[in-house]
Every structure is written in structure tokens, then in C-alpha cells.
mmCIF file of the N, C-alpha and C atoms, coordinates in Angstrom:
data_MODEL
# 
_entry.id   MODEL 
# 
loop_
_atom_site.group_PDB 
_atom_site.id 
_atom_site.type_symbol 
_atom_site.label_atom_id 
_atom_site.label_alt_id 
_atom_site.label_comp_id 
_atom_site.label_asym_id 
_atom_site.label_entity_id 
_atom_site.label_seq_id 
_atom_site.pdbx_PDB_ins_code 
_atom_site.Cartn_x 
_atom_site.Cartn_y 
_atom_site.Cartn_z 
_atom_site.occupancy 
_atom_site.B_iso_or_equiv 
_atom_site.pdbx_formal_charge 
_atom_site.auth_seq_id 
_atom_site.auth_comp_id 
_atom_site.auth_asym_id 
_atom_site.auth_atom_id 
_atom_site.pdbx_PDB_model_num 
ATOM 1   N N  . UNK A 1 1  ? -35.636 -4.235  -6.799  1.00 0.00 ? 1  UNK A N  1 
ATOM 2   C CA . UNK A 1 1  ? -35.371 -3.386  -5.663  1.00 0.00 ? 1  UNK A CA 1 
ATOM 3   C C  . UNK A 1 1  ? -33.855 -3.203  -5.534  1.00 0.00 ? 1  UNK A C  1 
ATOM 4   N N  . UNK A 1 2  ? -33.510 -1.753  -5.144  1.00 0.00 ? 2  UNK A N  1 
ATOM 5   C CA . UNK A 1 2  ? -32.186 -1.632  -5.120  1.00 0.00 ? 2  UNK A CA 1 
ATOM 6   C C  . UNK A 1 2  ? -31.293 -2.549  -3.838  1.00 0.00 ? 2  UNK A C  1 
ATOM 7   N N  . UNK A 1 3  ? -30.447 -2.988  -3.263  1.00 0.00 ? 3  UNK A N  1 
ATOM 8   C CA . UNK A 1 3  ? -29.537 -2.771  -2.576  1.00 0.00 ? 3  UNK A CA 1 
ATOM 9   C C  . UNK A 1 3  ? -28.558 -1.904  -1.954  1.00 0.00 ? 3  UNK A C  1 
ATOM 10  N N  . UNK A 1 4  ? -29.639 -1.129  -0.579  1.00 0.00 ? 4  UNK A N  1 
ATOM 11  C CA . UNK A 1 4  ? -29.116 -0.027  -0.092  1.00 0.00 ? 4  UNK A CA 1 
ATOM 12  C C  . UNK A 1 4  ? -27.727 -0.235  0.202   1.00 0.00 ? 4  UNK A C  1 
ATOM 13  N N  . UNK A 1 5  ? -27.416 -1.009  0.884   1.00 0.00 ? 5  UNK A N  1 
ATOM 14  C CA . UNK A 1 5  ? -25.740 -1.848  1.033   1.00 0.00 ? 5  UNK A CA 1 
ATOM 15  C C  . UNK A 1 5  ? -24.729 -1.132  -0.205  1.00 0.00 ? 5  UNK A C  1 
ATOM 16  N N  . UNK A 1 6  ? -25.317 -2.001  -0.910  1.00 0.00 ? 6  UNK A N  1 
ATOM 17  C CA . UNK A 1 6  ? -23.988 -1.730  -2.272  1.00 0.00 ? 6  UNK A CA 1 
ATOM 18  C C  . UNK A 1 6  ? -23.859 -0.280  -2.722  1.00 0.00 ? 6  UNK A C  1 
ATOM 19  N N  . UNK A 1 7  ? -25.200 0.131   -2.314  1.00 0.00 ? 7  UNK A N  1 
ATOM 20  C CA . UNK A 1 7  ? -25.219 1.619   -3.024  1.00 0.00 ? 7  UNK A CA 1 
ATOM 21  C C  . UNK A 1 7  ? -24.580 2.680   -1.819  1.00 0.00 ? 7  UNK A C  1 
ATOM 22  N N  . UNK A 1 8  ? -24.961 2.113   -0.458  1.00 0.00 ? 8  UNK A N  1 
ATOM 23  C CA . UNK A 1 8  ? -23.962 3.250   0.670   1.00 0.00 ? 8  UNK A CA 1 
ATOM 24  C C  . UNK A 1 8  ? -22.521 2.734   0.619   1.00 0.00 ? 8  UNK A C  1 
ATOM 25  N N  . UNK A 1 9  ? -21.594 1.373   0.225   1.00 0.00 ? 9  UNK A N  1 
ATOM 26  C CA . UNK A 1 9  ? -21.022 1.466   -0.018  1.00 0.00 ? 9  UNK A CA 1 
ATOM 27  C C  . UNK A 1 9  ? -19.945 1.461   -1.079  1.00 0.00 ? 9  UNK A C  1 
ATOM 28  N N  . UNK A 1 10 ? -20.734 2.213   -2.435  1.00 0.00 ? 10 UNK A N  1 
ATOM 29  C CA . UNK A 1 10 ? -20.367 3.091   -3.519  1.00 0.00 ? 10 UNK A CA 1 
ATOM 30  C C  . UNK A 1 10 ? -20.142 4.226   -3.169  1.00 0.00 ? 10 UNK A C  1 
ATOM 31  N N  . UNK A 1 11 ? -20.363 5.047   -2.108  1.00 0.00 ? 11 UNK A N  1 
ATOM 32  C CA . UNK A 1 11 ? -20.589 6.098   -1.621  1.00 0.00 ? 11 UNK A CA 1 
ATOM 33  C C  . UNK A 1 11 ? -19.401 6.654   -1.180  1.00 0.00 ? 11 UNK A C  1 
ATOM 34  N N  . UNK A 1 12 ? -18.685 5.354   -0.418  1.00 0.00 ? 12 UNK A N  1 
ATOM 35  C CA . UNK A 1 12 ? -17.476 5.728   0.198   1.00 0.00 ? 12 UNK A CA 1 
ATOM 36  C C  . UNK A 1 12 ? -16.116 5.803   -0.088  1.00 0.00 ? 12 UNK A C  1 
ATOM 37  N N  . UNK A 1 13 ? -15.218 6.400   0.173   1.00 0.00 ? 13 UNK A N  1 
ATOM 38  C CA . UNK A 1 13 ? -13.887 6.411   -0.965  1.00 0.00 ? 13 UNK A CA 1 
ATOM 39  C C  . UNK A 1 13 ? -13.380 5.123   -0.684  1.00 0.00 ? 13 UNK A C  1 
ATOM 40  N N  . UNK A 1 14 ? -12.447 4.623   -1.729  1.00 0.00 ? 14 UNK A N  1 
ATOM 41  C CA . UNK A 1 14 ? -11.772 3.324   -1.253  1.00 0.00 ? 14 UNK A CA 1 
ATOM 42  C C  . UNK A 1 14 ? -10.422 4.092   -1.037  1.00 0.00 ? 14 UNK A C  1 
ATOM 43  N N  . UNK A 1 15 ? -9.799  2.779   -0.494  1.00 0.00 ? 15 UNK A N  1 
ATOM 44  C CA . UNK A 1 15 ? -8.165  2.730   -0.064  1.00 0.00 ? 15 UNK A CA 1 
ATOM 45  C C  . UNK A 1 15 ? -7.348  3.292   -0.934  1.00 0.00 ? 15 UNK A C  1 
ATOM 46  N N  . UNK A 1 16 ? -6.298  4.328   -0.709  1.00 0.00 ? 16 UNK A N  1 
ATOM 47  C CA . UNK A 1 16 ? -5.300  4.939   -1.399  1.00 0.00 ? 16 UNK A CA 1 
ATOM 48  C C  . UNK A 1 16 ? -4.773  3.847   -1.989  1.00 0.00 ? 16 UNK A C  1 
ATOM 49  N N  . UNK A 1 17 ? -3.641  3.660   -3.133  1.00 0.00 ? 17 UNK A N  1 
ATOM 50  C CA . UNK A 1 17 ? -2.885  2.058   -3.379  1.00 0.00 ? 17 UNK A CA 1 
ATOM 51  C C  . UNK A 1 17 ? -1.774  3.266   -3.545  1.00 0.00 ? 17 UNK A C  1 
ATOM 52  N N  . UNK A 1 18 ? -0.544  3.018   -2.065  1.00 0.00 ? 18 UNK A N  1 
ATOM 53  C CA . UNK A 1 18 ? 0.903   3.047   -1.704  1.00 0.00 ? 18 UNK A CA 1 
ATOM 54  C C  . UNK A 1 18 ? 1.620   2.731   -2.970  1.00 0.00 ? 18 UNK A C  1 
ATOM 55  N N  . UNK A 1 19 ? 3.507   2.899   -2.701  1.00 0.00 ? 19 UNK A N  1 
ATOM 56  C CA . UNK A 1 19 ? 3.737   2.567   -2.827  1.00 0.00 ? 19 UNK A CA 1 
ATOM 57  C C  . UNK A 1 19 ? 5.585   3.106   -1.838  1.00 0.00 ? 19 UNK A C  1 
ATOM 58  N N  . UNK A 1 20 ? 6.247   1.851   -1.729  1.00 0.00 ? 20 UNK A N  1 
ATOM 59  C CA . UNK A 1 20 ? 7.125   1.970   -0.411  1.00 0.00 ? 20 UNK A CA 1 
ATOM 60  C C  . UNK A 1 20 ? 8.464   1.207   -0.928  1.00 0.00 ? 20 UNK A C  1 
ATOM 61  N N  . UNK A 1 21 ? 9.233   1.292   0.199   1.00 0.00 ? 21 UNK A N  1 
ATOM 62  C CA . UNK A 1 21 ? 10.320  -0.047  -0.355  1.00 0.00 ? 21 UNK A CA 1 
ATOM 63  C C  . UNK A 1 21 ? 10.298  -0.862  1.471   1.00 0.00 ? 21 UNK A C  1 
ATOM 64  N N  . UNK A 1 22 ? 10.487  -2.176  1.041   1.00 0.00 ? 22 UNK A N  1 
ATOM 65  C CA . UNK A 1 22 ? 10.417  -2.979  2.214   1.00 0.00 ? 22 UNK A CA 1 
ATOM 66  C C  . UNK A 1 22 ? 11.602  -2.377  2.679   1.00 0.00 ? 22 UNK A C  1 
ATOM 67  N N  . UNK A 1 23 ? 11.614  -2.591  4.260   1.00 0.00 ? 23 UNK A N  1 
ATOM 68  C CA . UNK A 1 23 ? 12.871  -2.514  5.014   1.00 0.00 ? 23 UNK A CA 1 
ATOM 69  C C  . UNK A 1 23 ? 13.087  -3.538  5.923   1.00 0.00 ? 23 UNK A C  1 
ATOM 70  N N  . UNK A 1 24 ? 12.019  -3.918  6.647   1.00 0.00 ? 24 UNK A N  1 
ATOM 71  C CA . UNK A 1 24 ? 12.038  -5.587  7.135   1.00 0.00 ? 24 UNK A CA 1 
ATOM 72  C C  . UNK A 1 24 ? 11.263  -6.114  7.130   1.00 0.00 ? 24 UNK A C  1 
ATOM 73  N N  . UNK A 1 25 ? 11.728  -7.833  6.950   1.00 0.00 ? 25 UNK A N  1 
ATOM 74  C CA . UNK A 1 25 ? 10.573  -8.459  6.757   1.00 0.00 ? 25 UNK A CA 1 
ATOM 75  C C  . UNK A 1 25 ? 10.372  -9.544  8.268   1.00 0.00 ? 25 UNK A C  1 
ATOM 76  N N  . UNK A 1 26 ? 9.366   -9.628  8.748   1.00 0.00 ? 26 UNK A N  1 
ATOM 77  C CA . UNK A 1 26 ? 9.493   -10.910 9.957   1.00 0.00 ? 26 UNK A CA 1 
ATOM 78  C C  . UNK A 1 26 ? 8.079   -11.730 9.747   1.00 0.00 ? 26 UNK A C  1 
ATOM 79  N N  . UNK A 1 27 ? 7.992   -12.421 10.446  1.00 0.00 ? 27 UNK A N  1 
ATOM 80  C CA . UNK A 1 27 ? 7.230   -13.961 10.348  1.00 0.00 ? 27 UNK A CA 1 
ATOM 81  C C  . UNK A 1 27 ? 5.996   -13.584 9.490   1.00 0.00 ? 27 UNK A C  1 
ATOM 82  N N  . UNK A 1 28 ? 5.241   -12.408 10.235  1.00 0.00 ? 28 UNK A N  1 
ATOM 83  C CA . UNK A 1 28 ? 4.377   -12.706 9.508   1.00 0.00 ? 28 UNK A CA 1 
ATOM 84  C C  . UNK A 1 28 ? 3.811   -11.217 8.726   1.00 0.00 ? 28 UNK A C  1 
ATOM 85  N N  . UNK A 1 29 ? 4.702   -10.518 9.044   1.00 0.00 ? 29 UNK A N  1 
ATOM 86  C CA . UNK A 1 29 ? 4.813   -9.421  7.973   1.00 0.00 ? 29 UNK A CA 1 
ATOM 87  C C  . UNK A 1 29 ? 5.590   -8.461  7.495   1.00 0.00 ? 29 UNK A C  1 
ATOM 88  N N  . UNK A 1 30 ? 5.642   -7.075  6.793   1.00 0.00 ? 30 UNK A N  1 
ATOM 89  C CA . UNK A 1 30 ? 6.949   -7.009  6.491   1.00 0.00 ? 30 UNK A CA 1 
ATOM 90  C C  . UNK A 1 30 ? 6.575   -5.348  7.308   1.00 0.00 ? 30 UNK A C  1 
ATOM 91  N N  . UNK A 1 31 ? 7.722   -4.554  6.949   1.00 0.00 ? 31 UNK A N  1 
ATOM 92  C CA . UNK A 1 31 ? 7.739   -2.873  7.411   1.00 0.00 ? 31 UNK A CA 1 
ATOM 93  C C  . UNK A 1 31 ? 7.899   -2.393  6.333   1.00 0.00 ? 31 UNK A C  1 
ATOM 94  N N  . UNK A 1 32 ? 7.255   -1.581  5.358   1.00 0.00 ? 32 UNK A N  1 
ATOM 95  C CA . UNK A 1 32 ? 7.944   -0.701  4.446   1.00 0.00 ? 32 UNK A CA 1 
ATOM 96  C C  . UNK A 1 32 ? 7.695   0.651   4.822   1.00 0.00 ? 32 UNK A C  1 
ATOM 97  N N  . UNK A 1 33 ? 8.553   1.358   4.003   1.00 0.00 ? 33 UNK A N  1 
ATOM 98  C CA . UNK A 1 33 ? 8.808   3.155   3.998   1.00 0.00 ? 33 UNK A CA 1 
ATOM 99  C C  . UNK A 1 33 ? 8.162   3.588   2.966   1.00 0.00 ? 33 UNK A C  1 
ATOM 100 N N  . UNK A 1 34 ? 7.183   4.453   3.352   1.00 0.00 ? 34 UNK A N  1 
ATOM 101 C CA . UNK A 1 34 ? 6.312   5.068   2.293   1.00 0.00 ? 34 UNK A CA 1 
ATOM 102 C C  . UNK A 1 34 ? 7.504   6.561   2.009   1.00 0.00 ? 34 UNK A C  1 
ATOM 103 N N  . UNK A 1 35 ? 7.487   7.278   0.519   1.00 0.00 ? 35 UNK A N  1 
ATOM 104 C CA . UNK A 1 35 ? 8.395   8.194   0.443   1.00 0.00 ? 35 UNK A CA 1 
ATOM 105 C C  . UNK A 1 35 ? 8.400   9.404   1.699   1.00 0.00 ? 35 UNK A C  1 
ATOM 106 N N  . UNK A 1 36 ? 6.731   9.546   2.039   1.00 0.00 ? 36 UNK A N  1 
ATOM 107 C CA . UNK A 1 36 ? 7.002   10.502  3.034   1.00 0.00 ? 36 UNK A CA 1 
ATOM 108 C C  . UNK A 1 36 ? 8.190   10.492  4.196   1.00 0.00 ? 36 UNK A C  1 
ATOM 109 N N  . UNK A 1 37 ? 9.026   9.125   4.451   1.00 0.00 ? 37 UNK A N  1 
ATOM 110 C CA . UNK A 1 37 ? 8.958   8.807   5.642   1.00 0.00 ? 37 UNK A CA 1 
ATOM 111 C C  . UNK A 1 37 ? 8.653   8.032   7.022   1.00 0.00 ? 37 UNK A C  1 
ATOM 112 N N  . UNK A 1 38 ? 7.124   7.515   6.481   1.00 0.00 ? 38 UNK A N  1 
ATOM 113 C CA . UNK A 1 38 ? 6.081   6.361   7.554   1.00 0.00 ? 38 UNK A CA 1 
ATOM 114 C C  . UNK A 1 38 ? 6.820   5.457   7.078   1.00 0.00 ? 38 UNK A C  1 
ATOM 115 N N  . UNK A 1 39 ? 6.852   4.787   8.645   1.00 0.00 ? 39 UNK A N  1 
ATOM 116 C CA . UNK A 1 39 ? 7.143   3.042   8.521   1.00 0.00 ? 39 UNK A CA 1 
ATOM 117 C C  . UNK A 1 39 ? 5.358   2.490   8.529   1.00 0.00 ? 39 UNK A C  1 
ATOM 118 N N  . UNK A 1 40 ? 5.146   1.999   7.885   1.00 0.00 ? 40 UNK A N  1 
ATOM 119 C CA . UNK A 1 40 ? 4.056   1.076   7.770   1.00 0.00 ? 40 UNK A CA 1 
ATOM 120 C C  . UNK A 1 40 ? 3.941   -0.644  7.625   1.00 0.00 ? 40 UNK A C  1 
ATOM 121 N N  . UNK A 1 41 ? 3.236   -1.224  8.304   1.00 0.00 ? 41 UNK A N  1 
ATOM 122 C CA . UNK A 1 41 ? 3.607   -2.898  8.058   1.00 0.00 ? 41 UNK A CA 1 
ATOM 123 C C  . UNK A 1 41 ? 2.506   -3.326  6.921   1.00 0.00 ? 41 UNK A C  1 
ATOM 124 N N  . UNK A 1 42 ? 2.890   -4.139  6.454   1.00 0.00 ? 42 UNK A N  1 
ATOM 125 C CA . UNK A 1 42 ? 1.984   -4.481  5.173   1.00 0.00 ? 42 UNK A CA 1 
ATOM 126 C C  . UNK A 1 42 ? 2.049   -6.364  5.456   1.00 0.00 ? 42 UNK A C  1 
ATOM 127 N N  . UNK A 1 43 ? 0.945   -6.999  5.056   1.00 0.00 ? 43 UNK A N  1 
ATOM 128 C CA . UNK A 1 43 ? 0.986   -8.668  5.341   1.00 0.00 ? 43 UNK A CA 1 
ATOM 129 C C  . UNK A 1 43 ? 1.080   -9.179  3.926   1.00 0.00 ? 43 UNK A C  1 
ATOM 130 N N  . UNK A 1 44 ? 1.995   -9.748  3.820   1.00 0.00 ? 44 UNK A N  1 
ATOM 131 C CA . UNK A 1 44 ? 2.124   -10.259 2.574   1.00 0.00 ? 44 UNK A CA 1 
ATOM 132 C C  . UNK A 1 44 ? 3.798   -10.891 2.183   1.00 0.00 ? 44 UNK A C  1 
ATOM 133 N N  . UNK A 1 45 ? 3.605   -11.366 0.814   1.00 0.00 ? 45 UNK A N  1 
ATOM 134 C CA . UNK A 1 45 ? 5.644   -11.730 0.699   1.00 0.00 ? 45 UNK A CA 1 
ATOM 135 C C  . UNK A 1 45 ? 6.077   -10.399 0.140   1.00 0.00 ? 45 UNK A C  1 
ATOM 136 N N  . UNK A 1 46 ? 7.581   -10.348 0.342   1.00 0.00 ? 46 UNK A N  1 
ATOM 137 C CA . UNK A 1 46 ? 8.032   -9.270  -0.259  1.00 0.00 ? 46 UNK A CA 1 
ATOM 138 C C  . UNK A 1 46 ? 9.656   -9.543  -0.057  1.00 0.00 ? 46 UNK A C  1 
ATOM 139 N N  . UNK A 1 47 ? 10.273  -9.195  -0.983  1.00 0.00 ? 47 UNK A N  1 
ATOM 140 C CA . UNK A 1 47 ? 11.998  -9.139  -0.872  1.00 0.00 ? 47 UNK A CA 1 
ATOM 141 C C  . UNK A 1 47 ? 12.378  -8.130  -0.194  1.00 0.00 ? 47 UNK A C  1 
ATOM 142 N N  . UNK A 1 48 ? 13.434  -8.113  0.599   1.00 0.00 ? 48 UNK A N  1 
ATOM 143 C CA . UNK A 1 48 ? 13.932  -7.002  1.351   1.00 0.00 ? 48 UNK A CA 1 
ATOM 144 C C  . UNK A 1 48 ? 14.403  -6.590  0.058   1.00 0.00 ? 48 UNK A C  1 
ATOM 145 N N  . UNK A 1 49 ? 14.205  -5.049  0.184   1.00 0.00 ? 49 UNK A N  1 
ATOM 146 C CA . UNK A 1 49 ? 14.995  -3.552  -0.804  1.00 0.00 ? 49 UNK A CA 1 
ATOM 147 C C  . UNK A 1 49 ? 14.145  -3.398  -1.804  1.00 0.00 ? 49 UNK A C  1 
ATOM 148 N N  . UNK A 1 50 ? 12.794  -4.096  -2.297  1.00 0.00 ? 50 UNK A N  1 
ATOM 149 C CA . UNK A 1 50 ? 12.368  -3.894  -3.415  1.00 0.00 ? 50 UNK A CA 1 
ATOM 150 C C  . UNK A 1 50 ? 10.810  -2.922  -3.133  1.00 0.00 ? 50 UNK A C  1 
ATOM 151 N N  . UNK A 1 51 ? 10.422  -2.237  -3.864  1.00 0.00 ? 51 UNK A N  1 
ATOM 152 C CA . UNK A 1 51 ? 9.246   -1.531  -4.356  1.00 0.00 ? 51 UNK A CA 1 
ATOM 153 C C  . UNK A 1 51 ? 8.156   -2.630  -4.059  1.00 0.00 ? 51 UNK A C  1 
ATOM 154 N N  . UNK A 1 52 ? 6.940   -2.208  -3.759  1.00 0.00 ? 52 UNK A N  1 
ATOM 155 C CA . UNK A 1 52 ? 6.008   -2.740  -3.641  1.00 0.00 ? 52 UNK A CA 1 
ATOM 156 C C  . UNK A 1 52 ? 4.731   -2.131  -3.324  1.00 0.00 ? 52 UNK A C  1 
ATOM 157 N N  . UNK A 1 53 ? 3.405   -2.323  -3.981  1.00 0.00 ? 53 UNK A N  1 
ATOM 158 C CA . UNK A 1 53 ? 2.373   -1.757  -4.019  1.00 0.00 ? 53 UNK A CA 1 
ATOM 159 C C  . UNK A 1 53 ? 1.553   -2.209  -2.496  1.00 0.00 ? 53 UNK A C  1 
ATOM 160 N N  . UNK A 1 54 ? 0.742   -0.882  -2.005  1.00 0.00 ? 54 UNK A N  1 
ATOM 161 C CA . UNK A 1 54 ? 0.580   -1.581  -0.650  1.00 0.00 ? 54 UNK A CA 1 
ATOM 162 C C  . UNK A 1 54 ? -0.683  -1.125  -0.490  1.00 0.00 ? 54 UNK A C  1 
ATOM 163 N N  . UNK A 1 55 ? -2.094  -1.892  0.016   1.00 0.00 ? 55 UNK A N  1 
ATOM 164 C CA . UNK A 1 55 ? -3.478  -0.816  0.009   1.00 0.00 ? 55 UNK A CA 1 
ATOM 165 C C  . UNK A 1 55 ? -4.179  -2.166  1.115   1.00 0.00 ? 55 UNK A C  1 
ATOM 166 N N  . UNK A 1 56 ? -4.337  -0.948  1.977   1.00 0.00 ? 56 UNK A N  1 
ATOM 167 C CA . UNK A 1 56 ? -5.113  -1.181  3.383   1.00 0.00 ? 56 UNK A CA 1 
ATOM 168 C C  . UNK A 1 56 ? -4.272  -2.685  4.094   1.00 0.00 ? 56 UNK A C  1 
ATOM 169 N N  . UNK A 1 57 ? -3.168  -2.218  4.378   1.00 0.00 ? 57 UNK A N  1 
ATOM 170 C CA . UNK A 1 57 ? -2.356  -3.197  5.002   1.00 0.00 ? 57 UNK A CA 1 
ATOM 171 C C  . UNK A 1 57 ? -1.821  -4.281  4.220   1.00 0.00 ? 57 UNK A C  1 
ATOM 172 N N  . UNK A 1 58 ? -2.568  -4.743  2.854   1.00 0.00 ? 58 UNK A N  1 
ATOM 173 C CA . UNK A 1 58 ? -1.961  -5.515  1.796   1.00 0.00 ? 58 UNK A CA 1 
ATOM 174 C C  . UNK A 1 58 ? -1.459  -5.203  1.060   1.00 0.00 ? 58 UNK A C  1 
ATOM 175 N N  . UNK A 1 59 ? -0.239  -6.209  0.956   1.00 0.00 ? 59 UNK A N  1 
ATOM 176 C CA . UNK A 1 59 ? 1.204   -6.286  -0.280  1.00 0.00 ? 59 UNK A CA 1 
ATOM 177 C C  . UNK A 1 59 ? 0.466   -6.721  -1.659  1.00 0.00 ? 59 UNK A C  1 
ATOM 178 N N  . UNK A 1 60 ? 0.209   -6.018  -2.224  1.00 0.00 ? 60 UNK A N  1 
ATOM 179 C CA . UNK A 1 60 ? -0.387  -6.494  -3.343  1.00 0.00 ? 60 UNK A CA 1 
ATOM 180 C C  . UNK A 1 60 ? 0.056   -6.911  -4.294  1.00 0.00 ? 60 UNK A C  1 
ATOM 181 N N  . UNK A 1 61 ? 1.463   -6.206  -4.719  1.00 0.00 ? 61 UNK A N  1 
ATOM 182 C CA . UNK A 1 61 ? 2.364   -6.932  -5.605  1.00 0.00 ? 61 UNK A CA 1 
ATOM 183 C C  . UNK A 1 61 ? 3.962   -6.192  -6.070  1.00 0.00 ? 61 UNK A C  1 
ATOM 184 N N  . UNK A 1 62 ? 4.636   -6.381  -6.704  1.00 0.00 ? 62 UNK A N  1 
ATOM 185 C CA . UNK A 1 62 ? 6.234   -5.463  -6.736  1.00 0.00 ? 62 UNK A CA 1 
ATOM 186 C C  . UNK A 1 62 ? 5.604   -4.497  -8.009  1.00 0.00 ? 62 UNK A C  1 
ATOM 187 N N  . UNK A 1 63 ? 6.478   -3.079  -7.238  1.00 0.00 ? 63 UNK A N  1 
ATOM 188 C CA . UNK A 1 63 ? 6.036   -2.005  -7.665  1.00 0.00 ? 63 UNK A CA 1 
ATOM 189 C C  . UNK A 1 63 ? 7.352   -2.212  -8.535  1.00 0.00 ? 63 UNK A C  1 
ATOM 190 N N  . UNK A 1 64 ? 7.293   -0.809  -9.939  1.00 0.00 ? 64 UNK A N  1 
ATOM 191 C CA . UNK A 1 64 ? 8.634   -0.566  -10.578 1.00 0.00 ? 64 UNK A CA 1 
ATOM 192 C C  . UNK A 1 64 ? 9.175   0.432   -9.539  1.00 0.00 ? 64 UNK A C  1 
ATOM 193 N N  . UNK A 1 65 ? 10.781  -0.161  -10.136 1.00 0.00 ? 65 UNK A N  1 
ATOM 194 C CA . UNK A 1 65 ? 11.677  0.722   -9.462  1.00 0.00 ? 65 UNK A CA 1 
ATOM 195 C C  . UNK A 1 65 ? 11.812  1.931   -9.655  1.00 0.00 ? 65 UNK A C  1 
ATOM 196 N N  . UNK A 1 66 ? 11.108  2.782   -9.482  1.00 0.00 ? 66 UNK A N  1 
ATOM 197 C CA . UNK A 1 66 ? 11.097  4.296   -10.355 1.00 0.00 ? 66 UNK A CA 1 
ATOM 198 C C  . UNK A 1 66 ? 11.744  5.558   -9.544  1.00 0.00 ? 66 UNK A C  1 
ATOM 199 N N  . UNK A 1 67 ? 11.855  6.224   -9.810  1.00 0.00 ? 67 UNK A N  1 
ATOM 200 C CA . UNK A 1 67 ? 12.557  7.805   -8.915  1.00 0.00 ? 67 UNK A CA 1 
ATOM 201 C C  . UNK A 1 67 ? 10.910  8.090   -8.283  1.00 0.00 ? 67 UNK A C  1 
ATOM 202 N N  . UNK A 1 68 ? 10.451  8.662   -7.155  1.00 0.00 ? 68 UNK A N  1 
ATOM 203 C CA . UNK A 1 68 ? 9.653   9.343   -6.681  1.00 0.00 ? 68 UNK A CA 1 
ATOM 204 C C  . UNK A 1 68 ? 9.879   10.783  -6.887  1.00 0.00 ? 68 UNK A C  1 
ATOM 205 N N  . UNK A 1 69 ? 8.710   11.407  -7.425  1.00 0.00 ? 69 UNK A N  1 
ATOM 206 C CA . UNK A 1 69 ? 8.505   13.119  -7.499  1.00 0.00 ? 69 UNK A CA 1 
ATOM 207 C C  . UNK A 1 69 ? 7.479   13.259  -6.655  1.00 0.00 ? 69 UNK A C  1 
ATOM 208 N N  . UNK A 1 70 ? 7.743   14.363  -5.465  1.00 0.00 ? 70 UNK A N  1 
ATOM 209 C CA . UNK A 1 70 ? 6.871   15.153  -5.006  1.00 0.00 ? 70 UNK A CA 1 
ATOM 210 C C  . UNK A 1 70 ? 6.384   16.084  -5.308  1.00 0.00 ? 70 UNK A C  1 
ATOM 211 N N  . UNK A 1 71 ? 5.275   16.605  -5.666  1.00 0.00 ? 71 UNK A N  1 
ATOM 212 C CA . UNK A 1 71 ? 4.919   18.084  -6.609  1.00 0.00 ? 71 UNK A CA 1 
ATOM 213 C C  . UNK A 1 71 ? 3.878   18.499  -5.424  1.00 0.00 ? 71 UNK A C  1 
ATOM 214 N N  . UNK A 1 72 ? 4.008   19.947  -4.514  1.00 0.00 ? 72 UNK A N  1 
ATOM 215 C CA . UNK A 1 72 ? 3.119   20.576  -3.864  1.00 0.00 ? 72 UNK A CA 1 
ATOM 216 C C  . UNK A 1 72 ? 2.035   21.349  -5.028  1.00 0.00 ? 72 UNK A C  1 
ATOM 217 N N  . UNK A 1 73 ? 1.001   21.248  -4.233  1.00 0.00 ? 73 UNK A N  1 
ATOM 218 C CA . UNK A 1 73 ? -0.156  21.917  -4.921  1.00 0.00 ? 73 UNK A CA 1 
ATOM 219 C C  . UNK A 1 73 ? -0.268  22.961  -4.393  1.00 0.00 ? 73 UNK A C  1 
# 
């Protein structure tokens, strides 16, 4: 028998995976800047000034330091 569960949530999109540079960090989490602009807080460690991957409020790990391109569709 299937598992309606797993299968409604296959269904649903998952979490974008960010990416930002910290700007502060405090006790128990940090602020980064997504390129748009958003300050967003993320829970996790992170060095102030560095890149970091960020999905559904978690620091998941240091992003590369790369140039950001915006390309409109």
C-alpha cells in the first residue's frame, strides 16, 4: 500500500537554496544579505563577510566567493 503522506509531500516544491553574505552575527543567529537586497536571519555558524548557502532559515554551509549575475527573463 502506498503512503499517501510521502506521496502529497512529493507533490510540493521544496525550499529555494540562497545564497547571501553574512552581515551580523549575534547569539544565536546571524543576518545575511541576499543579492536582491533582503536582510534575512539564518541559524547557524558563519564568519562575518563570507558567502554562505542558506535554505529555509538554515546556514547550511560557505558558499564560493563568486561575482553575482542577474539575468531578467
Amino acid at each position: 500500500m502506498a503512503n499517501l503522506y510521502r506521496i502529497f509531500k512529493e507533490l510540493l516544491p521544496q525550499a529555494p537554496l540562497l545564497v547571501g553574505e553574512v552581515v551580523s552575527i549575534h547569539a544565536t543567529f546571524c543576518e545575511i544579505a541576499l543579492p536582491g537586497g533582503a536582510i534575512v536571519s539564518g541559524r547557524g555558524n558563519a564568519v562575518l563577510g563570507s558567502k554562505v548557502f542558506l535554505r529555509d532559515g538554515v546556514i547550511e554551509g560557505k558558499a564560493p566567493d563568486l561575482t553575482v549575475v542577474t539575468v531578467e527573463i
